[in-house]
PyMOL Python script that loads the backbone (N, CA, C, O; Angstrom):
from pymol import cmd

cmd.read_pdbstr("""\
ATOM      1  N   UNK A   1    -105.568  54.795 -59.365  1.00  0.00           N
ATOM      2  CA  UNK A   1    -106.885  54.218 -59.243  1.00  0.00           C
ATOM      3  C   UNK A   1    -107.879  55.332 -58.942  1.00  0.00           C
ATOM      4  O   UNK A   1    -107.884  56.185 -58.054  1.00  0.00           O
ATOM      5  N   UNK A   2    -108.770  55.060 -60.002  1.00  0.00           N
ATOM      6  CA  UNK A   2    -110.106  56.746 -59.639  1.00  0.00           C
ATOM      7  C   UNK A   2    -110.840  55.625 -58.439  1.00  0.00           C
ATOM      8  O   UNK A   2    -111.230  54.468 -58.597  1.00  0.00           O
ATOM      9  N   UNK A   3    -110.836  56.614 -57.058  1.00  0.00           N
ATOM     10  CA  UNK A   3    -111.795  56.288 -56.232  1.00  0.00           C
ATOM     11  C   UNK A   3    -113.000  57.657 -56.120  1.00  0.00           C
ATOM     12  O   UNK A   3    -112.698  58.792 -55.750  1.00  0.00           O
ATOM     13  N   UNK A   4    -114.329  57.227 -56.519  1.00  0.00           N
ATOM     14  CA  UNK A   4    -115.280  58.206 -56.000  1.00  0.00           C
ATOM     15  C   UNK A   4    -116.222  57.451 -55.932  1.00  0.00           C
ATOM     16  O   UNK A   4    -116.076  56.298 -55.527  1.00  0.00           O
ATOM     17  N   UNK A   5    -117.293  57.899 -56.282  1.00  0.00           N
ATOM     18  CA  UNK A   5    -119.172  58.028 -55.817  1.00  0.00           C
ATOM     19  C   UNK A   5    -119.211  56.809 -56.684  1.00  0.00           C
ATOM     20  O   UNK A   5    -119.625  55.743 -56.229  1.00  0.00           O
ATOM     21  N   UNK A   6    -118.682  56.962 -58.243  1.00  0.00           N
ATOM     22  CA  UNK A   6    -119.062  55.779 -58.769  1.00  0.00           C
ATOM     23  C   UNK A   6    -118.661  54.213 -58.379  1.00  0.00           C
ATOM     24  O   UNK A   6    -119.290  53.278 -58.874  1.00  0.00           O
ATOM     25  N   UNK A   7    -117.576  54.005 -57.463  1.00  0.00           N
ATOM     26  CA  UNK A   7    -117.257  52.903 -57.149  1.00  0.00           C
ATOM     27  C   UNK A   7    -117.810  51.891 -55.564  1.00  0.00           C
ATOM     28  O   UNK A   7    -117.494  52.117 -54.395  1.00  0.00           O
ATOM     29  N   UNK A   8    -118.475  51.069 -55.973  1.00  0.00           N
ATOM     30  CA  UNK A   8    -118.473  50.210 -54.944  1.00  0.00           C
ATOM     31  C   UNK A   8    -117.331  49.048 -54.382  1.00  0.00           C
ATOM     32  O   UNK A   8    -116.461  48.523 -55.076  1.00  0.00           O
ATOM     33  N   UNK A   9    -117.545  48.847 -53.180  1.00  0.00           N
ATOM     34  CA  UNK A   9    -116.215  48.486 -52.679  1.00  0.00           C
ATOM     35  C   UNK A   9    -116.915  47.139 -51.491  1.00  0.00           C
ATOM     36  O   UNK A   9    -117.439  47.552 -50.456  1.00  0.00           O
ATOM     37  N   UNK A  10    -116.880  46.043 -51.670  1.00  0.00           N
ATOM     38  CA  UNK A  10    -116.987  45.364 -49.764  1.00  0.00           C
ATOM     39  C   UNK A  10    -115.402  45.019 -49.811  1.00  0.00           C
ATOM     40  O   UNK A  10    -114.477  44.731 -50.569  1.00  0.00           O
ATOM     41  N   UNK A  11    -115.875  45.337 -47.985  1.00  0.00           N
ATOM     42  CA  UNK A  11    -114.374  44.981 -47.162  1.00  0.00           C
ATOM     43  C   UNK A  11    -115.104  44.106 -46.222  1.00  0.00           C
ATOM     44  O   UNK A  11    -116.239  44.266 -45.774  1.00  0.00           O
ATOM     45  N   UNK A  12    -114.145  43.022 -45.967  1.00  0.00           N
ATOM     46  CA  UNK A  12    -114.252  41.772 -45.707  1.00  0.00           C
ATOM     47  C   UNK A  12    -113.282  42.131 -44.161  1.00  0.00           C
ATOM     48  O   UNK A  12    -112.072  42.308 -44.017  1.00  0.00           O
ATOM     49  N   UNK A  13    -114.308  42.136 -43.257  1.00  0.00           N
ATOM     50  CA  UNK A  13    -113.604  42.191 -41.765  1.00  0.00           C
ATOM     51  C   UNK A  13    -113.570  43.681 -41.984  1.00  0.00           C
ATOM     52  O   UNK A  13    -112.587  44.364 -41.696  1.00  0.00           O
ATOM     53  N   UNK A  14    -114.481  44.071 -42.411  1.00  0.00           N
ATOM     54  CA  UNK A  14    -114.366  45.737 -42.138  1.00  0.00           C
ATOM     55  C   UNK A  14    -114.947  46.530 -41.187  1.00  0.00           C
ATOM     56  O   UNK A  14    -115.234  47.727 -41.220  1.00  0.00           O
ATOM     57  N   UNK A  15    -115.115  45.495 -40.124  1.00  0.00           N
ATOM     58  CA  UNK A  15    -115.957  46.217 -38.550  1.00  0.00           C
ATOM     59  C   UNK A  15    -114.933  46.496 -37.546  1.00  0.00           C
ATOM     60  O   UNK A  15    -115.241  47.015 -36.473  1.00  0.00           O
ATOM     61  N   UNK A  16    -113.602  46.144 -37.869  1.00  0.00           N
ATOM     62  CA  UNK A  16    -112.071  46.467 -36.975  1.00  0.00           C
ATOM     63  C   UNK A  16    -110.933  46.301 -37.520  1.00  0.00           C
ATOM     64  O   UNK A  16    -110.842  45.572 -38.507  1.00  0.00           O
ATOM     65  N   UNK A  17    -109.983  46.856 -37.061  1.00  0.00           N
ATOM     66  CA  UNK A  17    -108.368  46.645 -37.489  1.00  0.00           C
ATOM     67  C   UNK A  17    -108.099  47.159 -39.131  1.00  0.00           C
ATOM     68  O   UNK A  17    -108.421  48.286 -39.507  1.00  0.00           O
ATOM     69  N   UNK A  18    -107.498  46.206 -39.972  1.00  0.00           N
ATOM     70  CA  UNK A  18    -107.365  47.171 -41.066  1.00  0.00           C
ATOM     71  C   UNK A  18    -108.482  47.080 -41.893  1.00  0.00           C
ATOM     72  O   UNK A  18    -108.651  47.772 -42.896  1.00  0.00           O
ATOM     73  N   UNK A  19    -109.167  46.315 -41.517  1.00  0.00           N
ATOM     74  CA  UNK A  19    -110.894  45.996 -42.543  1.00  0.00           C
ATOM     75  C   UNK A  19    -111.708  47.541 -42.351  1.00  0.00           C
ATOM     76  O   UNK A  19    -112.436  48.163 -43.125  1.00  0.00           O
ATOM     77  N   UNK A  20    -111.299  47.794 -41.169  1.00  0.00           N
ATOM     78  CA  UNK A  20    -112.034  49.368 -40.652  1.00  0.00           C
ATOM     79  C   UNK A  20    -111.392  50.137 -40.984  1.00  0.00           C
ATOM     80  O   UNK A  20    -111.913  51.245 -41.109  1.00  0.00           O
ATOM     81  N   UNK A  21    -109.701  49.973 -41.361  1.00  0.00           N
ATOM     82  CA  UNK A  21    -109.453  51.400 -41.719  1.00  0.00           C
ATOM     83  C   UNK A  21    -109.535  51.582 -43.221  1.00  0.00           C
ATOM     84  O   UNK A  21    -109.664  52.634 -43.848  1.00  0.00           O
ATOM     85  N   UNK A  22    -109.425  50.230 -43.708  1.00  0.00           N
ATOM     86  CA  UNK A  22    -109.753  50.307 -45.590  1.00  0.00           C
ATOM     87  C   UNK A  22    -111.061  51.172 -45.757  1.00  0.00           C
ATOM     88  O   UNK A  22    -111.208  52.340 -46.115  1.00  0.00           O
ATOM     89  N   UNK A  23    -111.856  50.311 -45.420  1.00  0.00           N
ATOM     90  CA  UNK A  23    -113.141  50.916 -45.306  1.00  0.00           C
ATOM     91  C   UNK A  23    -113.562  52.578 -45.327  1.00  0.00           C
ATOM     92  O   UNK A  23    -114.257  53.202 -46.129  1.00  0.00           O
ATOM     93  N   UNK A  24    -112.909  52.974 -44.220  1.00  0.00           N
ATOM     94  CA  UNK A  24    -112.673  54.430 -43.826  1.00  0.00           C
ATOM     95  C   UNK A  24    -112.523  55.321 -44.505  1.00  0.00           C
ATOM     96  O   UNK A  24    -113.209  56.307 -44.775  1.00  0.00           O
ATOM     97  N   UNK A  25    -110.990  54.745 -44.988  1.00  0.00           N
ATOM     98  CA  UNK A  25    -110.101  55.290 -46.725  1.00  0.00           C
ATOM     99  C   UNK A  25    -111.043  55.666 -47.803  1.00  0.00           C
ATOM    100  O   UNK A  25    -111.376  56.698 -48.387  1.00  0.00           O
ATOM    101  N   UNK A  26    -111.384  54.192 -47.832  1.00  0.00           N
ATOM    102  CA  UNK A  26    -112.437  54.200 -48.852  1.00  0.00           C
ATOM    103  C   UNK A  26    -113.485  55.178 -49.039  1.00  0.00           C
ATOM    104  O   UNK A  26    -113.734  55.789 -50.078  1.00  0.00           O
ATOM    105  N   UNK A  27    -114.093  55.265 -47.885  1.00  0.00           N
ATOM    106  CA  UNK A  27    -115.150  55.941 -47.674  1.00  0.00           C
ATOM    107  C   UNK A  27    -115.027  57.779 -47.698  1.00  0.00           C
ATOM    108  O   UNK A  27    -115.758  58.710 -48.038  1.00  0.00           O
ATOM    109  N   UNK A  28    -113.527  57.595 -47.072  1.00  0.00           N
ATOM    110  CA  UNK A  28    -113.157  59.199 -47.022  1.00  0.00           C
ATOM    111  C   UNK A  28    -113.118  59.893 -48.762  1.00  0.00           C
ATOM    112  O   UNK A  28    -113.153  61.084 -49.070  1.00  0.00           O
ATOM    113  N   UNK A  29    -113.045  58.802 -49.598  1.00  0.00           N
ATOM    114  CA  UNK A  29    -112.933  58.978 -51.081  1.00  0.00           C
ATOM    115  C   UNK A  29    -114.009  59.098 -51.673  1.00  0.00           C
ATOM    116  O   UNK A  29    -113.892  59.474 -52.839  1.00  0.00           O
ATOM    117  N   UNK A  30    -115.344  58.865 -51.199  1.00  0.00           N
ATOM    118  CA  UNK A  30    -116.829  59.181 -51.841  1.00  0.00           C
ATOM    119  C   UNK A  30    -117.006  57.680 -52.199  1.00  0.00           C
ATOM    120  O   UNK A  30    -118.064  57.485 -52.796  1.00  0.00           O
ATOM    121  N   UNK A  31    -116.132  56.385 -51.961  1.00  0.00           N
ATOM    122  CA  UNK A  31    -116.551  55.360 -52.468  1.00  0.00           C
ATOM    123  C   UNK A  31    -117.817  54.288 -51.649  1.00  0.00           C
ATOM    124  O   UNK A  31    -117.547  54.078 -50.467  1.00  0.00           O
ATOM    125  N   UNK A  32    -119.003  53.682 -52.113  1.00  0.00           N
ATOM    126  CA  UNK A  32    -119.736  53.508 -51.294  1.00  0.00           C
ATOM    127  C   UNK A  32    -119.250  52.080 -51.002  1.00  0.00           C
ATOM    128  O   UNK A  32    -118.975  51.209 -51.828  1.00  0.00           O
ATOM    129  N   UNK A  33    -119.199  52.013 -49.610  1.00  0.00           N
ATOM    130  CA  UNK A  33    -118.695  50.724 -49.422  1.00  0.00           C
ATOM    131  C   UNK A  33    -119.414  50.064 -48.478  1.00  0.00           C
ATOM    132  O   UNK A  33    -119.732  50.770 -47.521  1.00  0.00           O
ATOM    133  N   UNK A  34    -119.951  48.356 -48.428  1.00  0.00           N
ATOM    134  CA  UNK A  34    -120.116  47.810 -47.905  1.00  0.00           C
ATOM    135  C   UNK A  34    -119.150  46.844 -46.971  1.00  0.00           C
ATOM    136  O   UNK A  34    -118.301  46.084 -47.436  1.00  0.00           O
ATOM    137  N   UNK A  35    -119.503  47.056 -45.268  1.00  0.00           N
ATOM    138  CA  UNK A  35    -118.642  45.550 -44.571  1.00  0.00           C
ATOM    139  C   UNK A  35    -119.657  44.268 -44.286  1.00  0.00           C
ATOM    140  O   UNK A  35    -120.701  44.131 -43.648  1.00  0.00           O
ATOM    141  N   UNK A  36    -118.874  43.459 -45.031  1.00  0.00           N
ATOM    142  CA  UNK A  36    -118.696  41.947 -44.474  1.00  0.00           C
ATOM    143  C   UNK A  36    -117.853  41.594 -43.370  1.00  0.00           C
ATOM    144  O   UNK A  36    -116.640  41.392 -43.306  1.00  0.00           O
ATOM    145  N   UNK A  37    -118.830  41.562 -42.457  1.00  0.00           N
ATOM    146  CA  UNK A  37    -118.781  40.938 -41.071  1.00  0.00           C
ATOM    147  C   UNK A  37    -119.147  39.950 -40.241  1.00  0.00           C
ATOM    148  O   UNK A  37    -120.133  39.320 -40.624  1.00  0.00           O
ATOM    149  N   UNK A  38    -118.666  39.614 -39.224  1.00  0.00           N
ATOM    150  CA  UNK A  38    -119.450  38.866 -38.065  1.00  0.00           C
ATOM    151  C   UNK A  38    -120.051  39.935 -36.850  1.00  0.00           C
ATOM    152  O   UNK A  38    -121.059  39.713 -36.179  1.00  0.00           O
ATOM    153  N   UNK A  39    -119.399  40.832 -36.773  1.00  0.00           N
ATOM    154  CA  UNK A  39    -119.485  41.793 -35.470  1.00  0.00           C
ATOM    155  C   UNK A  39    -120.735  42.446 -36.201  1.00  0.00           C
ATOM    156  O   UNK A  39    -120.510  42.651 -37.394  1.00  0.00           O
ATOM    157  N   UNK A  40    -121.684  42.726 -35.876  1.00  0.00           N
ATOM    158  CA  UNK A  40    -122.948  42.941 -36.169  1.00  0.00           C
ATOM    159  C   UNK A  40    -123.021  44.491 -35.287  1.00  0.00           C
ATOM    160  O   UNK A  40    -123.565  45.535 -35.649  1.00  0.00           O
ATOM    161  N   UNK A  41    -122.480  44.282 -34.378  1.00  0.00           N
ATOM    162  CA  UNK A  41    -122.813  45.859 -33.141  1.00  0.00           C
ATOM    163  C   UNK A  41    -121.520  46.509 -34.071  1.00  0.00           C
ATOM    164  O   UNK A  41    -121.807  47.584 -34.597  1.00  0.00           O
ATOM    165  N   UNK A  42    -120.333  46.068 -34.301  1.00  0.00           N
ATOM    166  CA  UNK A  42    -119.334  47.162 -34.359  1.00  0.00           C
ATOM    167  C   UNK A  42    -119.474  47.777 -36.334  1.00  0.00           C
ATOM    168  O   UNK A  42    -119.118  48.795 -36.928  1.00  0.00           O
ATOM    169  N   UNK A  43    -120.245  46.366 -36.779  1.00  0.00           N
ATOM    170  CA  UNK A  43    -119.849  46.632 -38.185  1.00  0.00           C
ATOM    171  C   UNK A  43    -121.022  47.549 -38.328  1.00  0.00           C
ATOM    172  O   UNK A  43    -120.774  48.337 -39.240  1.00  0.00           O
ATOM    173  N   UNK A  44    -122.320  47.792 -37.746  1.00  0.00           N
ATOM    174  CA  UNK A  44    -123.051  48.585 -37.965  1.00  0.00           C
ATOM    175  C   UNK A  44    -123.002  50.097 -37.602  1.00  0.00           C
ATOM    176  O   UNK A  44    -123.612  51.125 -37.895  1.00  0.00           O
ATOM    177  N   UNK A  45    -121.838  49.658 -36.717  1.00  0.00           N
ATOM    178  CA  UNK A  45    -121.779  51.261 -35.826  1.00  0.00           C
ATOM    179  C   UNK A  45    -121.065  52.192 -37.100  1.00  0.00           C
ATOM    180  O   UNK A  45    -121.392  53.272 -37.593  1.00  0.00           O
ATOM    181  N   UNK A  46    -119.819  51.148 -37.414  1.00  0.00           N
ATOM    182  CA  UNK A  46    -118.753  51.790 -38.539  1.00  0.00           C
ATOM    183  C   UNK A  46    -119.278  52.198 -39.867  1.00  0.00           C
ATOM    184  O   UNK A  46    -118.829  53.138 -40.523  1.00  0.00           O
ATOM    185  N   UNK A  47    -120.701  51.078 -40.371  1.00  0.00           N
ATOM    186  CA  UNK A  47    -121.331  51.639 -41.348  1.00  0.00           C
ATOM    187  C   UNK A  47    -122.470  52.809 -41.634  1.00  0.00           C
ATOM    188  O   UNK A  47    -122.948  53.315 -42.649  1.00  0.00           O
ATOM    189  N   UNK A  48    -122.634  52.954 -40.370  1.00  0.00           N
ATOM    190  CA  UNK A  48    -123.435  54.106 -40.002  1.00  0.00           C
ATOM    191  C   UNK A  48    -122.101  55.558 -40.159  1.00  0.00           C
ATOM    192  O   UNK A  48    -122.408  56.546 -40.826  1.00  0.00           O
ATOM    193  N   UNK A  49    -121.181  55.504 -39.706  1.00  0.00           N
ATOM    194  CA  UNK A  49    -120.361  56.522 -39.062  1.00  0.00           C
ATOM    195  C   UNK A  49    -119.941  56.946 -40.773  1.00  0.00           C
ATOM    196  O   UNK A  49    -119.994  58.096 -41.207  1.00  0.00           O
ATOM    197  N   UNK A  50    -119.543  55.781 -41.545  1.00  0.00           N
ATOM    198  CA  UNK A  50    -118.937  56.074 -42.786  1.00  0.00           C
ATOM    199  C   UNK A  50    -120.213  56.704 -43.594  1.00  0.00           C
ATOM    200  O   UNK A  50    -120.089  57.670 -44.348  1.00  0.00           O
ATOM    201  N   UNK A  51    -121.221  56.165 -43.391  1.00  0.00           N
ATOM    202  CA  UNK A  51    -122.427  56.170 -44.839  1.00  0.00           C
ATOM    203  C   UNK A  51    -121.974  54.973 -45.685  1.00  0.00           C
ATOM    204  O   UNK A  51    -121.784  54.965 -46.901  1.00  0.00           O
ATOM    205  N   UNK A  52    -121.812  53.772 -44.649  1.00  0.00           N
ATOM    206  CA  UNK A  52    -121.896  52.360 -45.616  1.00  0.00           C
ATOM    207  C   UNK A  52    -123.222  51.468 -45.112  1.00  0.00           C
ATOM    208  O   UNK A  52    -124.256  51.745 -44.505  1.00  0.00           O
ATOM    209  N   UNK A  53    -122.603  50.163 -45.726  1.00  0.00           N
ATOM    210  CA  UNK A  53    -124.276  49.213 -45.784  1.00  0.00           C
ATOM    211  C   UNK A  53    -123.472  47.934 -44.687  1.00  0.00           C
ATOM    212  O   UNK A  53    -122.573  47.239 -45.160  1.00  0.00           O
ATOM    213  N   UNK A  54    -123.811  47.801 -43.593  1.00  0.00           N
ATOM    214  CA  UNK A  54    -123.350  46.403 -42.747  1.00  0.00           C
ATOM    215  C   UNK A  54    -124.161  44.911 -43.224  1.00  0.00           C
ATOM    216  O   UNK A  54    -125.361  44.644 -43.171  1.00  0.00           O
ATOM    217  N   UNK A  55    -123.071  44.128 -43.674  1.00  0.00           N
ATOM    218  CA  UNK A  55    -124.011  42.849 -44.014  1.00  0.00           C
ATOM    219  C   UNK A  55    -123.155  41.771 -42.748  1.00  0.00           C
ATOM    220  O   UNK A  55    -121.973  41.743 -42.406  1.00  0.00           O
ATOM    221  N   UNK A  56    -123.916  41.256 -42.456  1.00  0.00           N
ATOM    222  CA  UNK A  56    -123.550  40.136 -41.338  1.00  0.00           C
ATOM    223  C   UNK A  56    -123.076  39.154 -42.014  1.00  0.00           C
ATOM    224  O   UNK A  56    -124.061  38.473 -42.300  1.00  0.00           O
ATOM    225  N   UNK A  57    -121.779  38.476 -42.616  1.00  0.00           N
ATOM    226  CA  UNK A  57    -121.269  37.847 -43.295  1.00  0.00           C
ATOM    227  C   UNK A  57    -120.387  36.612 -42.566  1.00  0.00           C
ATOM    228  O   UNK A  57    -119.442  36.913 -41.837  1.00  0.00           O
ATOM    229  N   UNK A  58    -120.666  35.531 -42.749  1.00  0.00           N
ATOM    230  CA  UNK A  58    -119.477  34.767 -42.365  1.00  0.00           C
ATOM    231  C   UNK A  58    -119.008  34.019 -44.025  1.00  0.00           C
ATOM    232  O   UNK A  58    -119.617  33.339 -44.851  1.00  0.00           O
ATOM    233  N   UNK A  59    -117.556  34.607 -43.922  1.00  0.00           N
ATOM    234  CA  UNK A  59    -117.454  34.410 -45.715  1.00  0.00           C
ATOM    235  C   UNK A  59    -116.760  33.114 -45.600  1.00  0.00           C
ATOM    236  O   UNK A  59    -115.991  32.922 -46.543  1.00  0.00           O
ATOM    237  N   UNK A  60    -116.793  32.373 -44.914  1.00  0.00           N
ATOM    238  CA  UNK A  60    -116.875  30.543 -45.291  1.00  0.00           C
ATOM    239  C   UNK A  60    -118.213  30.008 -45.514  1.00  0.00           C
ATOM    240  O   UNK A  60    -118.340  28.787 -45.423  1.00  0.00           O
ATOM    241  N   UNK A  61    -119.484  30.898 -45.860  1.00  0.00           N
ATOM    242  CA  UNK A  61    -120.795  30.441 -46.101  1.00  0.00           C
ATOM    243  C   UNK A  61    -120.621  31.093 -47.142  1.00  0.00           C
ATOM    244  O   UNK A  61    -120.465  32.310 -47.239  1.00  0.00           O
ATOM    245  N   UNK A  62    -120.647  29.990 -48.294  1.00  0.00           N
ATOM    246  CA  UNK A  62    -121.549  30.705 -49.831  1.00  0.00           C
ATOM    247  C   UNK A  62    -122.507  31.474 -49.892  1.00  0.00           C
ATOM    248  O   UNK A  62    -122.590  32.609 -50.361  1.00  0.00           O
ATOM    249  N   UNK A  63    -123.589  30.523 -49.171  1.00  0.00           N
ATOM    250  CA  UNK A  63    -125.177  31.339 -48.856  1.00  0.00           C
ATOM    251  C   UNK A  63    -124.923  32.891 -48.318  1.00  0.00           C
ATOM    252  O   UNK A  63    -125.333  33.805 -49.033  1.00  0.00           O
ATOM    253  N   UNK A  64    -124.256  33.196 -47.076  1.00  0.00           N
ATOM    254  CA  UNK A  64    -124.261  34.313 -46.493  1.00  0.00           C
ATOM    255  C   UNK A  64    -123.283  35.370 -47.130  1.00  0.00           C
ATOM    256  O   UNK A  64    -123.169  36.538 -46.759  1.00  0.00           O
ATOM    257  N   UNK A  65    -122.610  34.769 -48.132  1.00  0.00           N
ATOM    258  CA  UNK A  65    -121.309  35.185 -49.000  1.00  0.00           C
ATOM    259  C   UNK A  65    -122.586  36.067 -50.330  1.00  0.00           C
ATOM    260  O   UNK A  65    -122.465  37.246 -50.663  1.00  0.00           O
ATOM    261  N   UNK A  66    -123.457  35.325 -50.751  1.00  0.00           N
ATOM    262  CA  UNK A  66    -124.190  35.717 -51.661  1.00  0.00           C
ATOM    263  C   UNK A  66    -125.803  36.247 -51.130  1.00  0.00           C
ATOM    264  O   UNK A  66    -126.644  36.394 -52.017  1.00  0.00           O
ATOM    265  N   UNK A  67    -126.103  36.455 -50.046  1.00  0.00           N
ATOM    266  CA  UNK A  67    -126.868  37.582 -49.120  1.00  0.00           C
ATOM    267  C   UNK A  67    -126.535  38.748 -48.650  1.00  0.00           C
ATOM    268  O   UNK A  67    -127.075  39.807 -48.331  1.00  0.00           O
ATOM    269  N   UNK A  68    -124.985  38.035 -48.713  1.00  0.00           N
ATOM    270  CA  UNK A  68    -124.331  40.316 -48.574  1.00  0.00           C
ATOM    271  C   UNK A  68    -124.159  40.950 -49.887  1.00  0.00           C
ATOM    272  O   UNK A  68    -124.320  42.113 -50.259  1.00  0.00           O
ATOM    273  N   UNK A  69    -123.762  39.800 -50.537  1.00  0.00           N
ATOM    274  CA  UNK A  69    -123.845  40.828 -51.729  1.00  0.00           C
ATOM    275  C   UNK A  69    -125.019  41.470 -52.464  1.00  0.00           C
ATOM    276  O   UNK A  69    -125.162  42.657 -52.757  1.00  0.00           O
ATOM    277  N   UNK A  70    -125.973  40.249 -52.745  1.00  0.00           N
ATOM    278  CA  UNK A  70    -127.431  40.938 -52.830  1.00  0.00           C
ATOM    279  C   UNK A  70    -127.594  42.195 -51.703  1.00  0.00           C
ATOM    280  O   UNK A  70    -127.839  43.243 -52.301  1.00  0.00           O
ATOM    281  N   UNK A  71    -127.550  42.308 -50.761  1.00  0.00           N
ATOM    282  CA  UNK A  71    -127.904  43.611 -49.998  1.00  0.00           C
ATOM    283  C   UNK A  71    -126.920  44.357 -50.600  1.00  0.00           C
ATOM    284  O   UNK A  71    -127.534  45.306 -51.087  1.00  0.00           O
ATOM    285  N   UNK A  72    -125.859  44.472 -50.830  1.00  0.00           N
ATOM    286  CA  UNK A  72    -124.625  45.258 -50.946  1.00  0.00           C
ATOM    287  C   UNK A  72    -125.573  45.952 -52.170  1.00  0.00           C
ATOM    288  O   UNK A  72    -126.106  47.025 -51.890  1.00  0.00           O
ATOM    289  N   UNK A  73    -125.777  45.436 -53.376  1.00  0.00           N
ATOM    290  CA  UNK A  73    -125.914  45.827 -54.743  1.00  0.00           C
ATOM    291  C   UNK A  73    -127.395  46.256 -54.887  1.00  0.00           C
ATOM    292  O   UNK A  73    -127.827  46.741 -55.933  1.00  0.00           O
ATOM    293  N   UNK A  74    -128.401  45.987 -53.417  1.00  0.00           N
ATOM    294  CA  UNK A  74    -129.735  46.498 -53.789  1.00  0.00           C
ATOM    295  C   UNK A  74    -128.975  47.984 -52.892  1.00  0.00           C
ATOM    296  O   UNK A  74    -129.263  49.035 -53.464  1.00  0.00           O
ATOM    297  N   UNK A  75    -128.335  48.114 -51.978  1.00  0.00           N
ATOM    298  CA  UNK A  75    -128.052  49.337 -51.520  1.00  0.00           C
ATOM    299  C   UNK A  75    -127.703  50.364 -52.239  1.00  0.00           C
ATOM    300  O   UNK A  75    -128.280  51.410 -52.536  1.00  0.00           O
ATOM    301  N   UNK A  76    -126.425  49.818 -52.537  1.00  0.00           N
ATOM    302  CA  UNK A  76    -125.342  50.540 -53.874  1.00  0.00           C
ATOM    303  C   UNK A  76    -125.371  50.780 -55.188  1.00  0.00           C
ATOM    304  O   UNK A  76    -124.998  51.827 -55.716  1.00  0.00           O
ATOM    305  N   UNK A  77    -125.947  49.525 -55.915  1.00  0.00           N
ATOM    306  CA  UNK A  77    -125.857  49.138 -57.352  1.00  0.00           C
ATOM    307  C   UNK A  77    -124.607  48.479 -57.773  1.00  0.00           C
ATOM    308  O   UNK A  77    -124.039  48.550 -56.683  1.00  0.00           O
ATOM    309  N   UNK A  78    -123.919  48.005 -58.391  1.00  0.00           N
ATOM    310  CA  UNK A  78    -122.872  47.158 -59.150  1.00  0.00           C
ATOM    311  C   UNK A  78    -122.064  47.603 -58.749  1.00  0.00           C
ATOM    312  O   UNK A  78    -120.934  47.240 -59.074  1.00  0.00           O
TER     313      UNK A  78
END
""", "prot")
cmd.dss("prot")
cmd.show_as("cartoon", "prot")
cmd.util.cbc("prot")
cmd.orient("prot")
């Protein structure tokens, strides 16, 4: 799998445990990645630390399911 600059990525619970370390991975690869979260303090801290985009997500909401991604893709692109 080519991971770099060109690939966008959300991780779902990516403000702790293995959502944070995908993320990480990810990120250690040039890939730009957004977390979908609830933790708002930790997912921002982690998206700051990586050079990702924190969306406040609770992904049993459609609505908030399709507000991270709009942010995700005005951040990132596709």
């Amino acid at each position: 799998m080519k991971l770099d600059s060109s690939v966008s990525a959300v991780v779902t619970g990516g403000a702790s445990g293995l959502g944070e370390a995908t993320a990480r991975l990810l990120a250690s690869h040039g890939v730009k990645v957004a977390i979908f979260d609830m933790n708002e303090q930790k997912g921002e801290a982690v998206a700051k630390e990586i050079g990702g985009v924190f969306c406040k997500v609770n992904v049993t909401s459609d609505e908030e399911v399709d507000a991270g991604f709009a942010k995700a893709s005005a951040d990132h692109g596709q």
